[in-house]
C-alpha positions in Angstrom: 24.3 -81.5 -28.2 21.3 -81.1 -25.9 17.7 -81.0 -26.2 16.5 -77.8 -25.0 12.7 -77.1 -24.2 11.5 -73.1 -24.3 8.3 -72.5 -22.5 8.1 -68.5 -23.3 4.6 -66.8 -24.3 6.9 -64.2 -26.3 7.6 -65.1 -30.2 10.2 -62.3 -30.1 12.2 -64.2 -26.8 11.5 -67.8 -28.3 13.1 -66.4 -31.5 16.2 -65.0 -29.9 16.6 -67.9 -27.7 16.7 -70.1 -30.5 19.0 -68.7 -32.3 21.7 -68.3 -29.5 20.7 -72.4 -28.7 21.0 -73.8 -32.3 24.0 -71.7 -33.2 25.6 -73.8 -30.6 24.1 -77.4 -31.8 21.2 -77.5 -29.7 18.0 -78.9 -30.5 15.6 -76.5 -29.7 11.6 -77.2 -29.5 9.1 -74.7 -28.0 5.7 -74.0 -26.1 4.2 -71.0 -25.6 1.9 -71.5 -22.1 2.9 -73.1 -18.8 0.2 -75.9 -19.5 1.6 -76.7 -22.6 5.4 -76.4 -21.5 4.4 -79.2 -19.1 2.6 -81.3 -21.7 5.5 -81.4 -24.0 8.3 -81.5 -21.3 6.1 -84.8 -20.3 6.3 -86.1 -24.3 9.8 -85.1 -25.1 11.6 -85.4 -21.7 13.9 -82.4 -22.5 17.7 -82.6 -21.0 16.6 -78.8 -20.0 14.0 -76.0 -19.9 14.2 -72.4 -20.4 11.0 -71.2 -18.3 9.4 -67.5 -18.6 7.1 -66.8 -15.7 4.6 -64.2 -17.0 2.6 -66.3 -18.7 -1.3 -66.2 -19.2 -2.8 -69.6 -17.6 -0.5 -71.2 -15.5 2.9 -69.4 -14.9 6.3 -70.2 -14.9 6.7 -70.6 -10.9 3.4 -73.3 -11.0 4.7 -74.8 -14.3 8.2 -75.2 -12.5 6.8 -76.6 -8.9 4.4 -79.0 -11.6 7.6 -80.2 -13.7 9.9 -81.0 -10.2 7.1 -82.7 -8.7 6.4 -84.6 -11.8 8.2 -88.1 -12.1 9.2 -88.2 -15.6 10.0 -84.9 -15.3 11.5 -84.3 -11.8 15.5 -85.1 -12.8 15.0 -82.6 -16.0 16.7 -79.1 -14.7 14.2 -75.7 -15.0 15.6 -72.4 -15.9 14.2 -69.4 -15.4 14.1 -66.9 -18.0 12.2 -64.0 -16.9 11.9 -60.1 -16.9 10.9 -60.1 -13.2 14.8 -59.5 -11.7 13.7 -59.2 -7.5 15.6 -61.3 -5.0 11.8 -62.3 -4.1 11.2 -63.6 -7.6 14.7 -65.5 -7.8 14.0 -67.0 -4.0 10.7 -68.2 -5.4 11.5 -69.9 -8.4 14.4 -72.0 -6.6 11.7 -72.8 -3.9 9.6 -73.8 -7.1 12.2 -76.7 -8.4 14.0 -74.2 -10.4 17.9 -74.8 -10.5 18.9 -71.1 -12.0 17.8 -68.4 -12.8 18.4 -65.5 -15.5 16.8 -61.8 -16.0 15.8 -61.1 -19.8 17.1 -59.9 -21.8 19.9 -62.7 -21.9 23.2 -62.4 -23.1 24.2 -64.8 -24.9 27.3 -66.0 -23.0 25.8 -65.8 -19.9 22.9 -67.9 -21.0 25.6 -71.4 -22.9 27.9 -70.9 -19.0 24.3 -71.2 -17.1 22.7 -74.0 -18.9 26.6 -75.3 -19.5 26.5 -76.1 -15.8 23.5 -78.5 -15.6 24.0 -79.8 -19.3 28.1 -81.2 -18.3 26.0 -82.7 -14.7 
C-alpha cells in the first residue's frame, strides 16, 4: 500500500494513527516536530503526510507551505490533522499547500476515504 509520513508532536495521536494506517497495509514512519517532518519527508519522499499544526518549533501551517514549496517534496499531498476545527484554520492550511483537512480526533473511516482520495490520484 502507501507510504504514509506522520508529523504529530503527540505519542498518543502518532499511536492511534498508526494503528488505523497499518491495519490497512500502510507503511507508516513518524516525526514528531515540523523541522523534522520536513527533514524526513525530504529523505523518504512519502506518497502522503498526516500534518498536526500545534507543534513547538515550526508548526504544521509553516511545515506545510515549506513541503509544497519544496521540489522533491511539492507533488507529495499534506493532510492536516489537527485539533484546531475553525473555518480560519481550514482556509489557512489549503492556502499553506495543504490538500485536506481533518479535525482530531479522527475516525477511522473518515480518515482511509480522505487519504483514499489522493492515494488512488
Amino acid at each position: 500500500m502507501a507510504r504514509i509520513l506522520i508529523v504529530d508532536d503527540s505519542p498518543t495521536e502518532i499511536h492511534a494513527l498508526r494503528k488505523m494506517l497499518e491495519k490497512h497495509g500502510h507503511s507508516v514512519t513518524t516525526a514528531g516536530s515540523g523541522e523534522a517532518g520536513i527533514a524526513a519527508a525530504k529523505e523518504q519522499v512519502p506518497d502522503l503526510i498526516l500534518m498536526d499544526v500545534v507543534m513547538p518549533g515550526l508548526n504544521g501551517f509553516q511545515a506545510t507551505r515549506q513541503l509544497a514549496r519544496a521540489q522533491e517534496t511539492a507533488h507529495v499531498p499534506v493532510v492536516v490533522v489537527s485539533t484546531k476545527d475553525q473555518a480560519t484554520d481550514r482556509v489557512w492550511a489549503m492556502r499553506q499547500g495543504a490538500r485536506d483537512y481533518l479535525t482530531k480526533p479522527v475516525a477511522e473511516k473518515n480518515l482511509l476515504d480522505t487519504i483514499g482520495k489522493y492515494l488512488a490520484a
